[in-house]
Structure formats: structure tokens, C-alpha cells
C-alpha positions as CSV (number, residue, x, y, z in Angstrom):
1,X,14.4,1.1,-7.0
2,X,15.5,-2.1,-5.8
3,X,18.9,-2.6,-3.5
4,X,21.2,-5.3,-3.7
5,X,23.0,-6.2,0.2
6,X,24.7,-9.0,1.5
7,X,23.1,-11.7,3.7
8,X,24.8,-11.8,7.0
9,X,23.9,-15.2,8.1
10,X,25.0,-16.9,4.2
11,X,26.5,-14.4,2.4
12,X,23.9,-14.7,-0.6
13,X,23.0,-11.6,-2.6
14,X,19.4,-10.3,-1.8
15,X,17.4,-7.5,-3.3
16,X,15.3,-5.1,-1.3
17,X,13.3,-2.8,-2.4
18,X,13.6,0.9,-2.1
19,X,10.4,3.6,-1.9
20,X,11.2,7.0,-3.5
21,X,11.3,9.1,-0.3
22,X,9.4,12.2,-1.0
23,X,9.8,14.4,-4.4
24,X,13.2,14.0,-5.2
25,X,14.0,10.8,-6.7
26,X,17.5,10.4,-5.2
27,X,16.5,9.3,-1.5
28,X,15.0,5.9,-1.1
29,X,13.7,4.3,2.3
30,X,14.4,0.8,2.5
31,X,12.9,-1.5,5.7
32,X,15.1,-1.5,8.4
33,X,14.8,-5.3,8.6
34,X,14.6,-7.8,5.9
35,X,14.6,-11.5,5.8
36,X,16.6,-13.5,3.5
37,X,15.2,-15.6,0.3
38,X,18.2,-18.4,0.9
39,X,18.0,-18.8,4.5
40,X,15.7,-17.0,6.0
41,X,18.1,-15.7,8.0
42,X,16.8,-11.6,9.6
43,X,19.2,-8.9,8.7
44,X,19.5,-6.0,9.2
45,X,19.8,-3.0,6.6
46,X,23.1,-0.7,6.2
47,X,24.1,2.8,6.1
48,X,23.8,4.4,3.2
49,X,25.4,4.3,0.2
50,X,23.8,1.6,-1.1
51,X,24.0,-0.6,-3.9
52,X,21.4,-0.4,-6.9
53,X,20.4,-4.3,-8.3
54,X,21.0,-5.1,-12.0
């Protein structure tokens, strides 16, 4: 499942994707670092809850 977060360096709206953690489909890990597609910029990845991408 793909996540939408913020960028903290431009503010742009990046998708990261999630791996189903385990059997249950309801927990996801996500990389605890992920650069951004506008500006490159490293962030780093929130607490849960997170937002799914449209």
C-alpha cells in the first residue's frame, strides 16, 4: 500500500511505499528514510497513523 507524507524541506506531497508487515494486512513497514522526488531533499518517516495515497 502506498503512503502519502509531507516533504519537510518543500512541502510537496510524496508517496512511499508500504510492505504488508507479516499476515495481517493492517500493519505496513515503510523505510525509515526516504528522499524526495521534488527536491531531493532526505526525510524522515512519521509516527503512525499514516495517510493512504489516492
Amino acid at each position: 500500500m502506498n503512503f502519502e507524507f509531507e516533504c519537510g524541506w518543500c512541502g510537496a506531497d510524496c508517496v512511499v511505499y508500504g510492505k504488508p508487515a507479516g499476515f495481517w494486512q493492517e500493519l505496513y513497514r515503510v523505510p525509515d528514510e526516504w528522499d524526495c522526488w521534488n527536491c531531493d531533499g532526505l526525510n524522515c518517516t512519521p509516527d503512525p497513523p499514516w495517510t493512504p495515497a489516492e
